[in-house]
C-alpha positions in Angstrom: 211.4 -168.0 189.0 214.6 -170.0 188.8 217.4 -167.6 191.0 219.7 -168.7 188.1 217.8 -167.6 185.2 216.8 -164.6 187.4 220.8 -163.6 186.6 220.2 -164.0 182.8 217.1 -161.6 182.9 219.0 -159.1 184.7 221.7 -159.2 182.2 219.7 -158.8 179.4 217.4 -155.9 180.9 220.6 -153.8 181.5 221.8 -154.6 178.1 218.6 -153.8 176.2 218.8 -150.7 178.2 222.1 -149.5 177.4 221.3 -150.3 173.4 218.0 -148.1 173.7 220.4 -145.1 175.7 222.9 -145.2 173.0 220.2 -145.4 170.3 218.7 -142.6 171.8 221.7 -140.5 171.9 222.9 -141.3 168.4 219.6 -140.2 166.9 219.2 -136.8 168.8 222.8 -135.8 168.1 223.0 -134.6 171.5 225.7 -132.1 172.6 228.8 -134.4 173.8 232.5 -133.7 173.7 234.8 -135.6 171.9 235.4 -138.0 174.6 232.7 -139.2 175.4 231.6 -139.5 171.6 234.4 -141.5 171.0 233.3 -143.9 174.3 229.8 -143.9 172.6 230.8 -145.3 169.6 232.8 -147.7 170.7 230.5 -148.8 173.2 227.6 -149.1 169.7 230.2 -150.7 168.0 231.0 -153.3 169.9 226.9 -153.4 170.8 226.9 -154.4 167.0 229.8 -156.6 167.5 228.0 -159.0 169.5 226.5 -162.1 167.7 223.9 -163.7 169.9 222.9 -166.4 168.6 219.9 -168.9 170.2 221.4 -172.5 170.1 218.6 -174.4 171.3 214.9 -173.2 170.8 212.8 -175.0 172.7 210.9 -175.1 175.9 211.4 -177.1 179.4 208.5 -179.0 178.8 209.8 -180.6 175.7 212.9 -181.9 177.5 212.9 -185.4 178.3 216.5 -186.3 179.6 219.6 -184.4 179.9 223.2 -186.9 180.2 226.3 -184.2 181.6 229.5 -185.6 182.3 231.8 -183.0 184.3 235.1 -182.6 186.2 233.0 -184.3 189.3 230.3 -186.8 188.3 228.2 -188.0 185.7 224.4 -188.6 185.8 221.5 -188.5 184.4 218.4 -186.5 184.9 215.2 -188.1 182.9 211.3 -186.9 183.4 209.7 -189.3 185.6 206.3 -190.7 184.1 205.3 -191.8 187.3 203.5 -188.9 188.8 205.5 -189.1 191.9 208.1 -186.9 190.7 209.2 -184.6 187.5 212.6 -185.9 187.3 214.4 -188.5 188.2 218.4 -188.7 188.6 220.1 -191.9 188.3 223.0 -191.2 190.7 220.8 -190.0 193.6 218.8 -192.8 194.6 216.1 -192.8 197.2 217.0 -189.5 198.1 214.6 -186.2 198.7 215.7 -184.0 195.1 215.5 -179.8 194.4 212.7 -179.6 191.9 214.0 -175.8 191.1 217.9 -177.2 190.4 216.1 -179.9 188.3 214.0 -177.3 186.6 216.7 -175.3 186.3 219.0 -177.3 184.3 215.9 -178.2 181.8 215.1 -174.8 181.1 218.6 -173.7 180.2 219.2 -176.7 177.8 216.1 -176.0 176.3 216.5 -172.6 175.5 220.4 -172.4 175.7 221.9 -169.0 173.6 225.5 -167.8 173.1 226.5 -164.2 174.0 228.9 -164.1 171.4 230.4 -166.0 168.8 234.2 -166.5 169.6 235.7 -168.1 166.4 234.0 -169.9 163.3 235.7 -173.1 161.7 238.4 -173.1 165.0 241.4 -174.8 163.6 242.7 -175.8 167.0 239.7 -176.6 170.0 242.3 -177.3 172.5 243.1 -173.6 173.4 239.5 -173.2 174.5 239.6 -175.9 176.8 237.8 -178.6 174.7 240.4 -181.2 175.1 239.8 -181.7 178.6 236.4 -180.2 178.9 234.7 -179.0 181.8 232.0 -180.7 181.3 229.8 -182.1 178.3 225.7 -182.4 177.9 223.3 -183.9 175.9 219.9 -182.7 175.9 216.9 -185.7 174.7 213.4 -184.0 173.5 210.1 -185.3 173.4 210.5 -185.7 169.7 213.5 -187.6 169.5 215.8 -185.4 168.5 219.1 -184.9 170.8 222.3 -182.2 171.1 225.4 -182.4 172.5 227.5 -179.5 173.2 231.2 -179.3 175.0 231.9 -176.5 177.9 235.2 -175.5 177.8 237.5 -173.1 179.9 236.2 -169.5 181.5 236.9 -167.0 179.4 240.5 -165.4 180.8 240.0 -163.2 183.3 235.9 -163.6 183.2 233.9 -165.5 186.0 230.9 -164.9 183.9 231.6 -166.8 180.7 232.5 -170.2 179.5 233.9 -171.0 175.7 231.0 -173.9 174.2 230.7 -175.6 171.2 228.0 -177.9 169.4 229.5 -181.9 169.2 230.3 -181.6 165.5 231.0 -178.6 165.3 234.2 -176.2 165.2 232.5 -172.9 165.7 233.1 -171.9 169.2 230.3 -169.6 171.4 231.0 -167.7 174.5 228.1 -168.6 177.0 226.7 -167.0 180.0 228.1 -168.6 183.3 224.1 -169.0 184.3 223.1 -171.0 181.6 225.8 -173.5 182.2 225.8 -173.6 185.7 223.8 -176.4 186.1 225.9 -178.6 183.8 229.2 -177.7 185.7 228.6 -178.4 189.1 228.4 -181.5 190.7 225.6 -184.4 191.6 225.2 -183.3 195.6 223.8 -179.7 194.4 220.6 -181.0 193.4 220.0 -182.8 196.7 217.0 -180.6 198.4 219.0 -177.8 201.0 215.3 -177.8 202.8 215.9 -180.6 204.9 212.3 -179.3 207.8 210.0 -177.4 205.4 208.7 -174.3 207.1 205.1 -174.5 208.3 203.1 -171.5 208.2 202.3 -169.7 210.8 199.2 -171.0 211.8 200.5 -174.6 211.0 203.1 -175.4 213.7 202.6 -179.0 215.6 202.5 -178.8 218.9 205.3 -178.5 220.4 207.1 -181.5 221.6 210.5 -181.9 223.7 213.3 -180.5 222.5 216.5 -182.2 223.9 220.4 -181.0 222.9 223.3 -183.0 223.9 226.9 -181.4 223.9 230.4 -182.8 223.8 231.1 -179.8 226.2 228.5 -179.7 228.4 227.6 -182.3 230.9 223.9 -181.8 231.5 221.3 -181.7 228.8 219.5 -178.8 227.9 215.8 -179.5 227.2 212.8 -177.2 226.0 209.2 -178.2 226.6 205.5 -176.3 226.5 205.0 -174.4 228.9 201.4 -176.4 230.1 200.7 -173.3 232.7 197.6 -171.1 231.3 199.2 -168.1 233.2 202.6 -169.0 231.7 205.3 -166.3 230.7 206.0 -164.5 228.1 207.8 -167.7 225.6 205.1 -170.8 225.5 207.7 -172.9 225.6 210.3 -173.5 229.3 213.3 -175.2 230.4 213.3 -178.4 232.1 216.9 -179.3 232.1 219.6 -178.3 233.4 217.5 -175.4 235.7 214.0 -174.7 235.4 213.3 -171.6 233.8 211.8 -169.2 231.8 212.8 -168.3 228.1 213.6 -165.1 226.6 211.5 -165.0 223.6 213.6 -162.7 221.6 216.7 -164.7 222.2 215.3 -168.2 222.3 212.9 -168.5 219.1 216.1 -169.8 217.0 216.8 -172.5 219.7 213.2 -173.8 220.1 211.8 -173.4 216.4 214.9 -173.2 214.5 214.8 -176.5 213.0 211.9 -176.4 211.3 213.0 -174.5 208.0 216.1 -176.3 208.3 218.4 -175.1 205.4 221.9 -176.5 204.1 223.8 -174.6 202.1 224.8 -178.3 200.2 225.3 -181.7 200.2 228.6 -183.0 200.8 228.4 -186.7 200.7 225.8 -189.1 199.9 224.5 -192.3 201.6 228.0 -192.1 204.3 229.3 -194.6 205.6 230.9 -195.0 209.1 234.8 -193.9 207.4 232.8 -191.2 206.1 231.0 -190.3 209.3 234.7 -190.3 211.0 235.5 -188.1 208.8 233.3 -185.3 209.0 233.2 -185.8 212.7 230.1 -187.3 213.1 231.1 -190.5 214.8 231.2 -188.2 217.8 229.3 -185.3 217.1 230.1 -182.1 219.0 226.0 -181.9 219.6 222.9 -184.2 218.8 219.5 -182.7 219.0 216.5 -184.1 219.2 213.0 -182.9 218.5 210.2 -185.1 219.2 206.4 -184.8 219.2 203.1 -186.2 218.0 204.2 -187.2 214.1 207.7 -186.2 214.3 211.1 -187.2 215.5 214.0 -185.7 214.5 217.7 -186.2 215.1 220.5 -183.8 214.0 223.8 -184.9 214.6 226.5 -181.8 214.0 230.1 -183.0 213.6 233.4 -181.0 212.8 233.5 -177.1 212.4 234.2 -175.6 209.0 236.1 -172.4 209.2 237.1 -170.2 206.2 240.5 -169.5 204.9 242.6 -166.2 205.2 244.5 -165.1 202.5 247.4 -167.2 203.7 245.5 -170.8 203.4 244.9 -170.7 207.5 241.9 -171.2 208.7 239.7 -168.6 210.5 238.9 -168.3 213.8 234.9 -168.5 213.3 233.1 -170.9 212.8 231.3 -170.9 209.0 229.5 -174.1 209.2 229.1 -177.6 210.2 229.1 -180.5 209.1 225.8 -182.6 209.8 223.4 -185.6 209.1 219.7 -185.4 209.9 217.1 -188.1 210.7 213.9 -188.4 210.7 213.0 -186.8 207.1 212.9 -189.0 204.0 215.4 -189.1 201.8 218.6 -187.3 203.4 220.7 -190.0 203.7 223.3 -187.8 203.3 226.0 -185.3 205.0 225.3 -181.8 205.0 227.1 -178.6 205.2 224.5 -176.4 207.6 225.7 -172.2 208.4 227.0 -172.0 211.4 224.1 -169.5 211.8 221.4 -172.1 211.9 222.7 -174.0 214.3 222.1 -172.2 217.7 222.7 -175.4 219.6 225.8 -175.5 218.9 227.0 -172.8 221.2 224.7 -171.6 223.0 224.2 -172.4 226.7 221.5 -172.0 229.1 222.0 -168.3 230.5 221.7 -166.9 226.4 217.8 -168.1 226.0 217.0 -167.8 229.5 214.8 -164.5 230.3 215.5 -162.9 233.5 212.6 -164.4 235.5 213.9 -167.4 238.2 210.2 -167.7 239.0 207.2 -166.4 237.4 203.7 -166.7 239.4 201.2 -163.8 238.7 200.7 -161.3 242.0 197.2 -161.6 241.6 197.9 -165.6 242.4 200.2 -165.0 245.5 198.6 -165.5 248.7 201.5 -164.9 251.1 205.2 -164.6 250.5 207.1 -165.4 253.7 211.1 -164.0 254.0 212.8 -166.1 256.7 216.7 -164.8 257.4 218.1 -164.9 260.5 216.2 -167.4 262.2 213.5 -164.2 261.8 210.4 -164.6 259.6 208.7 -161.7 257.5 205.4 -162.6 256.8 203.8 -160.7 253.9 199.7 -161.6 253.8 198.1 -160.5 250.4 194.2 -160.5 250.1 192.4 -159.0 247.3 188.6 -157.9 247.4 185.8 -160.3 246.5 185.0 -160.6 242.4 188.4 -159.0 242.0 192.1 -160.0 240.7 194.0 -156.7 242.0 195.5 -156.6 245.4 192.9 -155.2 247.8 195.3 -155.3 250.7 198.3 -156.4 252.2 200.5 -156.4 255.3 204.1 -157.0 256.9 204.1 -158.8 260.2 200.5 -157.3 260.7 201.5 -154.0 259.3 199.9 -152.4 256.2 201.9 -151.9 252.8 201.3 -149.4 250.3 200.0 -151.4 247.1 202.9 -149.9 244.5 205.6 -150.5 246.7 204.7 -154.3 247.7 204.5 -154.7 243.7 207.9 -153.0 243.0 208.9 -155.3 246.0 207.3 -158.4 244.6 209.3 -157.4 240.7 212.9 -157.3 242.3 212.1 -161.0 243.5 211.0 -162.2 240.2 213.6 -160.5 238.3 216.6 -162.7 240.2 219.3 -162.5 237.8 219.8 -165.6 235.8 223.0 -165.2 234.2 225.3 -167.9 235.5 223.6 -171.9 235.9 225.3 -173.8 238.8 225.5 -176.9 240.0 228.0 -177.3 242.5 225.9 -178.2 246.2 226.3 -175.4 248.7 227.2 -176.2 252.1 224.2 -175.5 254.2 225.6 -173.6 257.2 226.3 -170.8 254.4 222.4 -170.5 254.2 221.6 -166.5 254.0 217.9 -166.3 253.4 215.1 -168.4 252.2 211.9 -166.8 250.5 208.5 -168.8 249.7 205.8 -167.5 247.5 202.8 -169.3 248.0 199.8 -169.5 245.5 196.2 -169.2 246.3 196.1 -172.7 244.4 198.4 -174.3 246.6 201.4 -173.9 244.1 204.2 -171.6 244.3 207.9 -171.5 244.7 210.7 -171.5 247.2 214.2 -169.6 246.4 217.3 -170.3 249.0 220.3 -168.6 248.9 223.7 -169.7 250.2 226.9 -167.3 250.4 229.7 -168.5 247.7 232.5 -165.9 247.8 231.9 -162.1 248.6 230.7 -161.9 245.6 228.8 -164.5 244.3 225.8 -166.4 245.9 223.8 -169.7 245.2 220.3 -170.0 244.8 218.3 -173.0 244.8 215.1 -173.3 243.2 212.6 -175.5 244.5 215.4 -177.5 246.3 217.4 -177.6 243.2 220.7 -175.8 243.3 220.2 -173.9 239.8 221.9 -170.5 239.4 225.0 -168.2 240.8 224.4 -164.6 241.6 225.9 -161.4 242.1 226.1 -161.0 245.9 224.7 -157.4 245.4 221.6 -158.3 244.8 221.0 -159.9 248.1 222.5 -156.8 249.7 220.0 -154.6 247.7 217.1 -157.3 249.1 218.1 -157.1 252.5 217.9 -153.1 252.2 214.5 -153.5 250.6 212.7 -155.5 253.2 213.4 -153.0 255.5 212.3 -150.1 253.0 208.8 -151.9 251.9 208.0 -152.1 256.0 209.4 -148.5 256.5 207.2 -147.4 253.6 210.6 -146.1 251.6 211.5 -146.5 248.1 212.1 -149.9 246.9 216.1 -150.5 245.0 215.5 -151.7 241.9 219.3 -151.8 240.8 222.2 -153.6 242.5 
């Protein structure tokens, strides 16, 4: 159902509900005090009072154009015969329309009805607004037969209620806000605000490469599947700036959140470049791209909307921005997005990234060799025939205990991640170098470098990628020695 005639129901429901309460209460007589009686009354009184009257009788499906002229545009909406659409609008060429905005404004004119009847045979129209209306309507039905009725002001003091009369006629209605909505506001609102439906679950694409560029950053960030079966917990990784591992939880909104793209409106249609400049998207502050097999997508965000305080200055977050999208038919226009949907935005790197610097399964690691020092630790994993667990394992020809190498193996993996970096260390810094070979032939090799006392880089691979805290390396050095002493393994540094 229509969210704006949704209002209307409500409104009615709690009115019919009220009359059957004070119906109920006038027949029993109950026991009230004088008070309240009184309020009773009043309250049936001016029940009585109202004069409701339906204005236009019809139904949607007899509507065949509706003209409205308001403080902001003009247009015309007229049923399409086609079969491509319902409605066509004459001011919004070629572009993608909201069938429930268009639906919505048919099935108010067609069964439009006054809450109250303000004045009959109004001498003077101006006080209500008329003169200068806010806007004006006229409703064509299948038959032939056409009304036109005036909105006025808002009632004084009322957001709900706008003063209406019939053209040719002095008697003047008070109208629900919802019913009228649709004639007041401008052209852009019945632009779709869907600008990447929502597939179902089951109905994704496959996932392409995601790619955002930022006025503040100088790498890109880019999101791809994840083509390893064994792969984490996310399906999808980072390729750019660092390699790395995806916290699902915090990362869904970054890599699927722009299908199900929503605006909250359209600002300006078919832009040109002054009105590009204007909005900030001559330069946006980010472009993303989203590219796969039968898509390809561009969103440019521009200039930051922020919300006044009650002093006309603007607030220090961020509502929305302003944004053009390509790649979808018929948004040839700018749109104001929530700041909300927009996770690209802002976010950097170390807010999506999980706290995995490397991820290979322990059932896959054949040997994991510690060099620090000029002194090698060489850890030799084997694991029985027909089985994935760990059957054995030793340090420098020593035997572990199975738990412990594990716990061991965990605090590797679990590198923090919360600082990329780029900067090249200098390599007489080097601290310690670890290499995790696969049974595959894969597998991954982590350097670290001292920074400051307490910071140190890691490379990845041979990729200078993150910035640590210097504890953790401490807490590693102390555990090498534990796992071969057979002592507790640190798992907090």
């Amino acid at each position: 159902m229509n969210s704006k005639l949704t209002g209307i129901i409500v409104v009615g429901v709690l009115a019919a509900s009220m009359g059957g309460v004070l119906l109920f209460l006038d027949k029993t007589g109950g026991q009230t005090d004088s008070s309240s009686a009184d309020e009773s009354s009043s309250a049936v009184i001016k029940q009585k009072e109202n004069n409701k009257t339906q204005l236009v009788d019809r139904s949607a499906e007899d509507v065949v154009k509706v003209a409205v002229t308001n403080k902001t545009d003009s247009f015309v909406m007229e049923r399409n015969n086609t079969g491509k659409t319902v409605w066509n609008i004459d001011a919004l060429p070629d572009l993608t329309l909201s069938l429930s905005e268009e639906n919505g404004l048919a099935d108010c004119a067609a069964t439009l009805k006054s809450f109250d009847t303000v004045e009959e045979n109004a001498g003077d129209m101006s006080k209500y607004g008329f003169d200068d209306p806010t806007s004006t309507f006229t409703v064509t039905f299948s038959d032939g037969e056409e009304r036109t009725f005036v909105v006025g002001n808002m009632l004084p003091n009322s957001d709900r209620y706008y003063y209406l009369h019939e053209e040719g006629s002095n008697t003047v209605y008070q109208v629900l806000e919802t019913y009228l909505s649709y004639m007041v506001e401008p052209k852009e609102e019945y632009i779709t605000k869907t600008l990447i439906v929502q597939p179902g679950s089951e109905a994704y694409p496959e996932y392409g490469t995601l790619t955002v560029k930022r006025k503040d950053l100088d790498y890109d960030i880019v999101i791809e599947n994840d083509d390893n079966e064994k792969g984490a917990v996310s399906a999808q990784i980072m390729t750019s700036p660092v390699y790395g591992y995806l916290n699902i939880s915090n990362s869904t909104a970054f890599t699927h959140g722009m299908w199900g793209l929503t605006a909250e409106t359209a600002v300006k249609i078919k832009p040109t470049d002054d009105d590009l400049r204007e909005y900030g998207l001559d330069d946006p502050t980010a472009v993303v791209t989203l590219k796969g097999e039968g898509y390809d997508y561009t969103l440019n965000i521009g200039a930051a909307i922020h919300e006044k305080d009650e002093d006309g200055n603007d607030k220090d977050a961020v509502s929305a921005y302003y944004c053009t999208l390509e790649g979808a038919e018929g948004l040839d226009c700018v749109f104001r997005i929530p700041a909300a949907s927009l996770p690209w935005a802002t976010n950097t790197p170390e807010n999506i990234l999980s706290s995995l610097m490397t991820f290979n399964y322990i059932e896959d690691v054949s040997e994991i060799v510690i060099t620090k020092d000029g002194k090698t630790d060489d850890i030799l994993l084997t694991y029985d025939a027909g089985k994935e667990d760990i059957g054995s394992a030793t340090l420098n020809g020593k035997s572990l205990e199975i738990e412990s190498l594990k716990t061991f193996y965990e605090y590797i993996l679990t590198c923090p991640t919360d600082e990329v970096y780029f900067t090249e260390p200098d390599e007489s810094t080097s601290i310690m170098k670890i290499e995790i070979k696969r049974t595959d032939g894969g597998g991954d090799t982590l350097e670290y470098f001292s920074d400051t006392g307490r910071r140190t880089i890691v490379k990845l691979n041979g990729i200078t990628s993150y910035r640590i805290k210097s504890t953790w390396i401490t807490q590693l050095e102390e555990n090498i020695t534990n796992l071969e002493a057979g002592k507790k393994i640190g798992e907090t540094y």
